[in-house]
N, C-alpha and C positions, 0 to 999 in steps of 0.2 A: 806769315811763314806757312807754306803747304808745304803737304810730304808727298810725294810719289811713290805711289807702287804700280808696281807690274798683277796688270788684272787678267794677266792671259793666263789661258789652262794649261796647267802641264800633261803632258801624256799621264801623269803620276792620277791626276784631278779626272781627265777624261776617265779612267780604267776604273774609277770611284763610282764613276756617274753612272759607269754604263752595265758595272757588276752589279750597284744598286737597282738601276731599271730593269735588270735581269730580273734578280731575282724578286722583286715586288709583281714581273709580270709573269714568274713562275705560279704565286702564292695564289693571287687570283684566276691563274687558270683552275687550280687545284682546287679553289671552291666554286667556280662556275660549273666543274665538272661535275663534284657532287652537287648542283642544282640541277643541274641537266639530268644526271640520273637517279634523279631521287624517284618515279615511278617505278623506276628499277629495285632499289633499295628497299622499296617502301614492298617491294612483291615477295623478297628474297628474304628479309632478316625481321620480318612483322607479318603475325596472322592475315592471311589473305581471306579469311571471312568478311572484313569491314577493311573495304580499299580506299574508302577516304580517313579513316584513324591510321591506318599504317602509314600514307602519305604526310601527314599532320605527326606523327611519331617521328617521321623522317626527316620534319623540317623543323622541328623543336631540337634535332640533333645538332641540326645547320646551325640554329638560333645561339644553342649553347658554345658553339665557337666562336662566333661572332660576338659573343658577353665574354667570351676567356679571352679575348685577344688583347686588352689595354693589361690585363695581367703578365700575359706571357711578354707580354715589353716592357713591364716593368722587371719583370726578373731577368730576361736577358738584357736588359738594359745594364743590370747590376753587371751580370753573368761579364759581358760586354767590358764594362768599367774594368771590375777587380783581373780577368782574363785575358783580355783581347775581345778587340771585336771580328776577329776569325775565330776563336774560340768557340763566340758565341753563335756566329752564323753557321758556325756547321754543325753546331748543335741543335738549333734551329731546324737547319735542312734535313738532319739526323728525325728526328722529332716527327715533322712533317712525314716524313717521308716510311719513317716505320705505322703512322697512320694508317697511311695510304696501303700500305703493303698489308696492314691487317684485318680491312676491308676486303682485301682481296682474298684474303687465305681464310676470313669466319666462315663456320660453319651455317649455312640455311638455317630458317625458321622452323623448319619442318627434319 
């Protein structure tokens, strides 16, 4: 006795796939960008006496998102479960995204 199913995608399944590759190829531009301008950062928000510890400052910053990140999917994971996972994706995006913004808006080193 075999079952058949229908293995084809629904537009429903495409719109999944492709909000997902969205945004996973958002996340990583977001931290490509802060690697790219991390001399930048490292000039602006860390003493410019010694420009290889501000650099090294700036990339221990990198380091520590890159360890927060199996955390932050386990609590949106939850977040996800008990809410929706729109809920928790635009909390997510939310999240990222006032990062990003306060980056932008710190005050210099100096």
């Amino acid at each position: 006795m075999t079952i058949e199913t229908d293995q084809r995608a629904t537009p429903r399944k495409w719109r999944t796939i492709v909000s997902t590759g969205a945004g996973n190829a958002l996340e990583w531009f977001d931290w490509n960008a802060y690697a790219v301008f991390t001399p930048f950062f490292a000039a602006q928000f860390f003493p410019a006496h010694d420009s290889t510890s501000a650099v090294l400052s700036s990339l221990a910053i990198f380091g520590v998102g890159f360890l927060m990140r199996p955390l932050g999917g386990l609590l949106f994971g939850r977040f996800g479960d008990r809410l929706g996972r729109r809920t928790a994706m635009v909390g997510s995006i939310a999240l990222a995204s006032g990062g990003s913004l306060l980056i932008g808006i710190a005050p210099t080193y100096e």
